[in-house]
N, C-alpha and C positions, 0 to 999 in steps of 0.2 A: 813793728821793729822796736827794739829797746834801746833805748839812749842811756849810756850809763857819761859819768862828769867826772873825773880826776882830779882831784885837788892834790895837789905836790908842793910841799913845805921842801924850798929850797935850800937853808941854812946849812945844813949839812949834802953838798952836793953829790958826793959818792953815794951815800946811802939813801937820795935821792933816787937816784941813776939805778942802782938795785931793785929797791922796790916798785919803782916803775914799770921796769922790765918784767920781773914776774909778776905784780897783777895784771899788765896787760895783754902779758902772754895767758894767762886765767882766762881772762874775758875774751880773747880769741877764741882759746879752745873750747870757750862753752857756746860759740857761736854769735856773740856779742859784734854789733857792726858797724855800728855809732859809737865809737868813744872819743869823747873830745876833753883836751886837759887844758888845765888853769892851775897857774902858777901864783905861789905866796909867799912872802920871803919866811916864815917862820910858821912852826904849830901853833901857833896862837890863833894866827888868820885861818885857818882852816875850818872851823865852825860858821863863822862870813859865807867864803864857798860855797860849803854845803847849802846852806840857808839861798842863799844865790841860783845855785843851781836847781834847787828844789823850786823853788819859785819859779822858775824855766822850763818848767818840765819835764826835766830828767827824771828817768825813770829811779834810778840808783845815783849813789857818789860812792864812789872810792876813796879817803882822805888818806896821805900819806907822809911821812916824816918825821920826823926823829927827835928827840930830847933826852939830852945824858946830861947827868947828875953831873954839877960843880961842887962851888965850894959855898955856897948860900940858899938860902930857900927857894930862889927863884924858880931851882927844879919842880918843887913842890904846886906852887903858883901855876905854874904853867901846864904840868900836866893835868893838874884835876880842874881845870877851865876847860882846857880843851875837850878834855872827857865829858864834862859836863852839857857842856856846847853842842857837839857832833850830836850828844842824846835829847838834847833840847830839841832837835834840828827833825830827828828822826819823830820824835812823838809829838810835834805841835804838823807836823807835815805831812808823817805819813810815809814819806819816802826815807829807804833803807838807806844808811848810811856805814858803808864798813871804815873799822874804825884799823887804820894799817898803822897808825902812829907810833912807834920804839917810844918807850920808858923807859931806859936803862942805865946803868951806874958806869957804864964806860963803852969804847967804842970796841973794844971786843965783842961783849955781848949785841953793840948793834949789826957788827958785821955776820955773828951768826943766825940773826934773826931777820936778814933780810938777803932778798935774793937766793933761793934755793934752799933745798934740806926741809925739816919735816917741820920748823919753827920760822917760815917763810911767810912772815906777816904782810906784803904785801900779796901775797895769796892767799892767805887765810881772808884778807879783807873782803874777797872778792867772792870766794866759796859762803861770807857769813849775806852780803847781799844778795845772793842766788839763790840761797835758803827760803830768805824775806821776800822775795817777788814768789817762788815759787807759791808758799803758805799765802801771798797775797789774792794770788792768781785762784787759788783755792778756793780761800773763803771768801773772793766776791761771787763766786759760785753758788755759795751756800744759799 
């Protein structure tokens, strides 16, 4: 059975609530039947998670949550740590990590990028971990 981990960056709670909803509607319908979440107050902590959960044995993580541009750098700081992180997470462990996290310049664009439609990052996240187990599942075959 596959264990996938949801990390959810709560700062933004709606868009929270969005992306939850469809990657875990994702991971249903690919058959997924362990999924257990863990909450974080912000995308910062989400690399933590991952790393966490990978040590756990989670098969996959899910990370999810949002970051939009203010009026200082901070935007900047935060996203490419976090990117950073999640990718540190995936290549020192092995375990895929989709990365659902919105980078955006305002909450329009996170509203249309999460929760349904063809730019549904929390489902993209889940489609890029199911790729990675799949290719994993493969080449320990080899």
């Amino acid at each position: 059975m596959t264990k996938v981990a949801i990390g959810v960056a709560t700062f933004y709670t709606d868009l929270a609530e969005r992306l939850e909803t469809s990657a875990t509607a994702a991971l249903q319908a690919a058959g997924i039947e362990q999924i257990d979440r863990f909450e974080v107050p912000g995308a910062f902590e989400l690399p933590v998670i991952a790393k966490y959960a990978a040590d756990a044995g989670y098969d996959a993580v899910v990370l999810l949550g949002a970051v939009i541009r203010g009026q200082t750098s901070h935007y900047d700081h935060v996203c490419e740590e976090v990117a950073r992180g999640i990718m540190e997470v995936q290549l020192t462990t092995g375990v895929p990590c989709g990365f659902g996290v919105l980078t955006v310049e305002n909450n329009d664009q996170a509203i249309a990028r999460s929760g349904g439609g063809k730019r549904d990052s929390g489902e993209h996240a889940v489609a890029a971990i199911l790729a990675l187990l799949k290719a994993k599942q493969a080449l320990t075959r080899v």
